[in-house]
Steps between C-alpha positions, in 0.01 A plus 500: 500500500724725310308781257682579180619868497415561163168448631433736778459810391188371341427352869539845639171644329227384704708650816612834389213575340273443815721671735594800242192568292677870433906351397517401211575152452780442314728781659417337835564139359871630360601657809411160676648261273805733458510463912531145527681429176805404675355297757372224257706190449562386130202339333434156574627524843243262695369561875634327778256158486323581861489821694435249819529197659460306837853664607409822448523693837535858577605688861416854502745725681604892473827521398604628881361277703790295582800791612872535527617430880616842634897390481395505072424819487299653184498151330220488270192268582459291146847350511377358842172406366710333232667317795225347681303392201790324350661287862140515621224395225714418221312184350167610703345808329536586139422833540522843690266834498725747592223799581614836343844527514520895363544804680202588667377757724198335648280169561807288575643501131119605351581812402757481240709773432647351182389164369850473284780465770534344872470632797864482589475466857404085393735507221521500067299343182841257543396371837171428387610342169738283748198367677325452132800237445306262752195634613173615229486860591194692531459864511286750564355775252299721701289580240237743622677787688832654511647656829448877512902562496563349169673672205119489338299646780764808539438529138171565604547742757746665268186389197815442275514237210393187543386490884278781462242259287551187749277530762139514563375868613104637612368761680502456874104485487460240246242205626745162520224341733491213306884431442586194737793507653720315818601839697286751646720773437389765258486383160600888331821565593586918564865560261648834489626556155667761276147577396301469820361257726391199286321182669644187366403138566583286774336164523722355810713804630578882473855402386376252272372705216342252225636494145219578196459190255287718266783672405728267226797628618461318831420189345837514317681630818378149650546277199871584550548455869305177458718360230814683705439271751477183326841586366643527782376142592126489684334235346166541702358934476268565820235784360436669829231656575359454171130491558497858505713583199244672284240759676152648315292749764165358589659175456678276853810541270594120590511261285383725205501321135832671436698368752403197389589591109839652614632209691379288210772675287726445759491162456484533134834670491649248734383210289709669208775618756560270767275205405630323846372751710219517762245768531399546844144728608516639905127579538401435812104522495188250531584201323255499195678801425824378553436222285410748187881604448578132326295644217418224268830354546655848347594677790671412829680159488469533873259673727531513852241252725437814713233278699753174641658752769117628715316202396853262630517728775139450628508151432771406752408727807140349454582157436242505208561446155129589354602857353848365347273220360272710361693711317733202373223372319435801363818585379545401091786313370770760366451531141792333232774672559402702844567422833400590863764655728463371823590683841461548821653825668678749343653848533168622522222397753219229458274671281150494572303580233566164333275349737272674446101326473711188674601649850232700637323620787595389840741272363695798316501685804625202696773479244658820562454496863669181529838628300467833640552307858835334325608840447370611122429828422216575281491710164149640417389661221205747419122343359317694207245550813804678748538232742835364583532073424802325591660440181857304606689362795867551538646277714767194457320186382738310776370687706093558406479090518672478855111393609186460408133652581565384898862680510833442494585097505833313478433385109614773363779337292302230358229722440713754304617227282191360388430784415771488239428190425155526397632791246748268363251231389266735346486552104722806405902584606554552849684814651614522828563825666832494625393568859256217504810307379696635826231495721551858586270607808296876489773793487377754753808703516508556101092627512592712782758672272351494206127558661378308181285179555681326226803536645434243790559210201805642368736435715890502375715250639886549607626207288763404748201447768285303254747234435571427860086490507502267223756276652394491837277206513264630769409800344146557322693585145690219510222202542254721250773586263601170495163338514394712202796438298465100556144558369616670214731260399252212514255721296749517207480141423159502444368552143112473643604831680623693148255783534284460172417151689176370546329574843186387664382661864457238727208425729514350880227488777674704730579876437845500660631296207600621148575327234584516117591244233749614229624260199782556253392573150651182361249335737759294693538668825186559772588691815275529775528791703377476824486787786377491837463873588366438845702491842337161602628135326258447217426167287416446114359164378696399214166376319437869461825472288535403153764278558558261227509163653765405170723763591749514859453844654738699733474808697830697357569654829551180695257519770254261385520110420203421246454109375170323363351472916577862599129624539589819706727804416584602824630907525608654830454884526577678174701200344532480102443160286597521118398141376604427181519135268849625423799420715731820649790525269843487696 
């Protein structure tokens, strides 16, 4: 819903004057309003009628993944990107995260040297508009920290205008024992300025030096790289890192009332702004808390379901679907307007702490010793008590489901995909990463050189080599790339799977089957979702279905008949049943 212009400044009260008790209002509301004055459309102008819909699909890629051959030279990477999306998934995804695309000089692109230009290495703001033409993009503002070489920080060093007021400085003894954080490296950073040795703060790295919101002038630094970047055509805005925006000693400094407030007017501007854009929070912490960032409807339109990827995870090398079931029964509708975004692997590792108070014990201990024998490496990060707990595993999905509890099997394909499968019923818009999408086994030889954990998912393809992959029917990324793609396809047609959709978690006698029910919001489509997550065949007696005897049913992907005498649903080892009362549309 569009918000007239003439009324916002009004709007901007309540926020200004809880983050900036000591500005005074109405300067702070001009310089705001004179920021994004020529970023708002002519009065009237309506918002595009849905942000979402059951074809709304995103891959999530660096811009460099896919590479120029060595006979291309220096060819930049998002032309190529542009390339595969378009002869590749053209018709299959809507949408593309390309993660930070900026000079950087850390964290794989998380340490921005200057949010306004690209890293030219993948290319210009005209290759990414290009992809814009037929992809949604979304991009990245890396919202809490800055990387230590930018114009801003040597301002600080140098403590010249503006930098020198940007960053967050204590003494080196201050007591941050309560600040929760994902590293274990020292929170006080050691800078050698113009005036001295100043400590600065550094929630995830020594070169990643975070940014002070309590100064105004940062707000309005971010207000116009945020509205920068929907001009230059993202239509969804990843916050990363956002959780710890705002920091308060003898406070965690996560998840503090004004981070909440400040992405709030975020979204206000963008509602006046760019009424069609998505607001995306990247806080990946227990779930409850995770859940906090949709505000009441005012804040994120999408949050992150940090808890699919462990909780999915544990469910297939177990063969159980208790935990998944319990915390898909606990999870709340998205409110109007809101949506889940739904994943499974990503640039980062599995994270952890989502499953928290589900995994636990033994069984969390079994988890990591499992995909640490598939070849993850594990992340841990420091307790308020000084113990170490594993916080994330890096390793290729592909790779981390090759077997279950027993070892290594031969189901590994089919077990990868329903994986991806079970994401792509669930409410909320699924994202695939694009190496799940490839099928792109543990890169050893890339976390040797890099000695970073993360690394061993971030793997960069020769482009040349991944088409003959893709084409060679016998490889793994051609029969999961193609697999996944068919499944997307089918998953388009189906209004019961728009992700505001009703859903209802299913429940069976045995454990190795999952199951949820999902119907469109006109009421007209039911799809059953059924999953066998164990390596045995498994059964499901259709009278535990709802299958309305007026209605003909069909599994959309072809591998069950169903009429009025079929009793039985019978699933061999990992198979996938969506039954729905609506025929596949060809």
């Amino acid at each position: 819903m569009t918000v007239s212009f003439s009324d916002f400044g009004d709007r901007l009260r309540f926020y200004l004057e809880t983050l900036y008790p000591d500005v005074e209002f109405g300067v702070l509301k001009a310089r705001i309003v004179k920021a994004i004055a020529e970023h708002v459309p002519e009065e009237g102008t309506a918002a595009a009628p849905q942000l979402w819909d059951e074809t709304t699909t995103l891959v999530i890629t660096y811009g460099d993944t896919l590479l120029p051959s060595q006979d291309e030279g220096d060819r930049p990477t998002l032309p190529i990107l542009k390339e595969f999306l378009d002869a590749r998934l053209d018709g299959v995804i809507s949408g593309v995260h390309i993660l930070p695309f900026f000079p950087y000089s850390s964290d794989d692109g998380f340490a921005v040297i200057d949010y306004l230009k690209v890293n030219p290495r993948l290319g210009t703001w005209d290759d990414v508009a290009a992809i814009a033409e037929n992809f949604e993009v979304m991009a990245d503002l890396v919202i809490n920290h800055i990387s230590s070489q930018s114009e801003w920080f040597q301002q600080f060093i140098k403590q010249e205008e503006p930098g020198c007021h940007y960053f967050i400085e204590y003494p080196p003894e201050t007591d941050c024992h309560q600040v929760i954080r994902p590293r274990s490296s020292p929170l006080l950073t050691p800078v050698d300025t113009v005036n001295g040795i100043k400590y600065v703060w550094t929630t995830f790295s020594a070169d990643q030096v975070d940014v002070n919101f309590a100064n105004p002038d940062v707000l309005l630094e971010f207000i116009n790289i945020l509205l920068s970047y929907c001009r230059n055509g993202a239509r969804f805005i990843r916050l990363d890192a956002v959780g710890f925006l705002w920091k308060r000693l003898n406070t965690p400094c996560i998840h503090l009332p004004e981070t909440h407030f400040a992405i709030q007017l975020f979204r206000e501007i963008l509602a006046v702004t760019y009424p069609d854009t998505v607001l995306i929070t990247e806080t990946n912490v227990p779930n409850r808390e995770n859940l906090s960032y949709f505000g009441r409807g005012n804040e994120a339109h999408m949050i992150y379901n940090f808890s699919l990827p462990p909780l999915l995870l544990n469910a297939l090398i177990r063969g159980e679907s208790k935990h998944l079931k319990t915390w898909m029964k606990s999870m709340p509708p998205a409110q109007e307007g809101c949506a889940y975004f739904n994943f499974t692997a990503s640039h980062d590792g599995i994270g952890l702490r989502p499953a928290e108070g589900l995994i636990e014990g033994e069984e969390f201990t079994q988890l990591v010793k499992t995909i640490e024998g598939f070849g993850a490496r594990i992340n841990y990060r420091s307790q308020s008590d000084g113990t170490q707990r594993p916080y994330e595993l890096n390793i290729s999905l592909f790779d981390a489901l090759k077997g279950t509890i027993k070892g290594e099997d031969k189901w590994q394909r089919q077990r990868f995909v329903c994986s991806q499968a079970i994401m792509m019923a669930l409410e909320g818009v699924p994202a695939f990463y694009i190496h799940s999408l490839l099928a792109t086994p543990n890169d050893y030889e890339k976390l040797e050189a890099t000695g970073h954990n993360r690394s061993i998912n971030r793997h960069q393809w020769d482009y040349a080599e991944l088409c003959a992959k893709l084409d060679d029917p016998d490889s793994d990324q051609h029969w999961v790339f193609n697999e996944l793609k068919r499944l997307i396809s089918i998953r388009r047609q189906q209004k019961a799977f728009h992700p505001n959709a009703t859903q209802y978690t299913l429940d069976f006698r045995s454990g190795s089957i999952f199951g949820l029910w999902r119907q469109s919001r006109d009421r007209r489509q039911s799809i059953f979702c059924i999953y066998n997550l164990s390596d045995r065949p498994k059964s499901v007696a259709v009278s535990n279905l709802n299958l309305i005897c007026t209605d003909e049913w069909h599994d959309l992907l072809g591998r069950l008949t169903i009429t009025e005498d079929t009793e039985k649903l019978n699933l061999s080892p990992y198979q996938i049943a969506w039954i729905t009362n609506v025929p596949l549309l060809h």
